[in-house]
N, C-alpha and C positions, 0 to 999 in steps of 0.2 A: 458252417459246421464247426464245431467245440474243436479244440486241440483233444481233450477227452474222448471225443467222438471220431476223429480220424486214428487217433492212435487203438481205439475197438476195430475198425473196418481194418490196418494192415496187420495188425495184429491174429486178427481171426481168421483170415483169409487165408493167411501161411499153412494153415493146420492143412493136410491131403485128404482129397475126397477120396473115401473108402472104393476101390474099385481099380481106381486108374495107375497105371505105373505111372513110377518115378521119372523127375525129369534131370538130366546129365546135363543141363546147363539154359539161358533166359530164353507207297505208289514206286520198290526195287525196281521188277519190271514186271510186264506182261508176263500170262504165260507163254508166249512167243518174242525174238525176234527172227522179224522176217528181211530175208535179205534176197534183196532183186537183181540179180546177176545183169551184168551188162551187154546188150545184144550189139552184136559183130554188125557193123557200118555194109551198109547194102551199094554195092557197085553197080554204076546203071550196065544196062543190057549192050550186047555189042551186036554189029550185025552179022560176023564173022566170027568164030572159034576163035580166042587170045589163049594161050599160055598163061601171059599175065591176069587175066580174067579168074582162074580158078581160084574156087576157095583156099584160103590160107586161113592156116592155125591161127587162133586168139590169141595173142600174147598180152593182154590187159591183166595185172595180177589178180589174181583169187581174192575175193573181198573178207576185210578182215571182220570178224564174227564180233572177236572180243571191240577190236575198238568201233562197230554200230553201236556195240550193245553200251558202251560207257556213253556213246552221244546221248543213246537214248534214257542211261540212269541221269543223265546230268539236266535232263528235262524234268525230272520226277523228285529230285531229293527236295521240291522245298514243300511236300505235301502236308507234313507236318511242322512247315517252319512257323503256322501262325501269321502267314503275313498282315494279316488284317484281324477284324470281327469274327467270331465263330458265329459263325448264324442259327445254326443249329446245333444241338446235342452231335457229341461227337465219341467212339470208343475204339480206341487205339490199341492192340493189343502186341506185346513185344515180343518175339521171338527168336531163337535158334535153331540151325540147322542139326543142330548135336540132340535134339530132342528128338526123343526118339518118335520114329515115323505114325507110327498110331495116333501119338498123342499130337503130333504135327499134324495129321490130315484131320484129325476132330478138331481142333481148333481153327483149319485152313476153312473147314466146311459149314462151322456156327459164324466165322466171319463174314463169308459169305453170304449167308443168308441174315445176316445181323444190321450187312453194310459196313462192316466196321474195316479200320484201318489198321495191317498187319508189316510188323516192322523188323528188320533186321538190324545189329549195329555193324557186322562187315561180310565180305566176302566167304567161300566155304575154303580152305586151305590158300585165302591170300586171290582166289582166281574166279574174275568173274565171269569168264567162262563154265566153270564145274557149278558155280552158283545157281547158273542160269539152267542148266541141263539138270540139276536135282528139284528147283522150285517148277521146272516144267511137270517132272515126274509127280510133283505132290500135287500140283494143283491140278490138272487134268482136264475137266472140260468146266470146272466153278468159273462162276463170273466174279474175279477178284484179284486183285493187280496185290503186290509186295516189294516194300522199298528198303534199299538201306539208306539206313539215317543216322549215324552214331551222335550227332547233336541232339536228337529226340530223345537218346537213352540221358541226355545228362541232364535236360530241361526238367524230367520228373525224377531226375535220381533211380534211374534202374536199375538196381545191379543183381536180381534176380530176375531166370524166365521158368515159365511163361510171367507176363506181368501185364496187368490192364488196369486202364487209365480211361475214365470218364469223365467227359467236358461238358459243363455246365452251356446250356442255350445262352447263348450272347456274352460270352467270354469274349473279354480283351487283352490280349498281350500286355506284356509291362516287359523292360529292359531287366537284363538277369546275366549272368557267368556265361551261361551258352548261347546270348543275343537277344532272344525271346522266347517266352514263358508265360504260360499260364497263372495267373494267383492263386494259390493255396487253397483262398477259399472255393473258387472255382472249379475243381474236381478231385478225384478221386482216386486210390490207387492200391490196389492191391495184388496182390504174389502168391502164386504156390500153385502146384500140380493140379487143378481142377476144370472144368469147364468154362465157357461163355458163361452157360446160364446159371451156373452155380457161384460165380464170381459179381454177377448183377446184383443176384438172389442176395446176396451177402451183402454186396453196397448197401442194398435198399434198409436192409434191418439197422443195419449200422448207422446210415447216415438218411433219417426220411426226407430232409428235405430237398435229395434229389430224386425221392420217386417220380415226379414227369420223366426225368432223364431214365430211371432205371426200367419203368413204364414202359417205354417207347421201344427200347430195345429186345425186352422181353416176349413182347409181344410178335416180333418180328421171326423169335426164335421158335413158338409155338406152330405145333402141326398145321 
């Protein structure tokens, strides 16, 4: 795609789709972590009533919520790192909590049915406990995981949300400022208040020679 032709697709995609409110700013986790309490050590039987026999209180502590849940971010942050081949078309779309909820559960719910991957760059007030307990509430019963990634916002230069980014089938990394990256020519990226499909819709006019890629996903998006 043209330097010409990229700079049409970010360009015209900024404009707001009539309709939708405005947005207050741009593999996290599951919508659960599930945490398996530890069962109390079973003492064999006696043939005779013990005193020492009775149950006694757990004193194992309370298992911590926040530090499962960071094992478990720290299995997921390299979803978008690129480590290899893109094998397939890929759409990443970047998000904030600060957006306001409508406009976050239509975009949680076109992801999901899209397949696409939906990214944060940090925590909601520093804590990913409150993270975790707001991304449970948005997502609800969708099949769709969310990670935060703050090296993802830099590999494509995010610094508006909502923002989406489509990956060209058989994209290869290259070395870059934030590790690895995408090439230029390889996908696509545009900004502003609008939808999934309205955001493709746009690629495709802008840029045809990724209709396979914007093809694919649109499709996905239809009733």
């Amino acid at each position: 795609m043209s330097a010409t032709d990229r700079r049409a697709c970010q360009a015209g995609a900024a404009k707001p789709r009539p309709g939708i409110g405005s947005l207050v700013g741009a593999h996290l986790l599951a919508a659960a972590v599930l945490v398996h309490a530890q069962a109390a050590p079973k003492r064999p039987a006696q043939a005779t009533p013990s005193i020492d026999a009775l149950p006694k209180p757990l004193t194992q502590p309370v298992p911590d919520l926040e530090a499962l849940a960071r094992g478990y971010a720290a299995t997921t942050e390299s979803h978008t790192g690129f480590p290899g081949l893109q094998r397939r078309p890929g759409l990443i779309i970047f998000i904030s909590l600060t957006v306001p909820r409508p406009t976050l559960e239509r975009l949680l719910d076109q992801a999901a049915r899209a397949g696409a991957s939906v990214v944060l760059r940090g925590f909601a007030d520093g804590s990913l406990r409150q993270t975790v307990a707001q991304l449970q509430a948005l997502i609800g019963t969708r099949a769709i995981a969310v990670q935060v990634d703050p090296p993802a916002f830099d590999r494509f230069g995010i610094t508006r949300v909502p923002s989406f980014v489509l990956l060209r089938d058989g994209t290869r990394p290259q070395p870059c400022a934030a590790g690895s990256c995408a090439p230029p020519e390889d996908y696509l990226q545009v900004s502003g208040d609008v939808s999934v499909d309205y955001a493709l819709a746009h690629m495709q006019r802008a840029a045809p020679g990724f209709r396979a890629e914007t093809d694919l996903f649109l499709a996905r998006l239809r009733p």
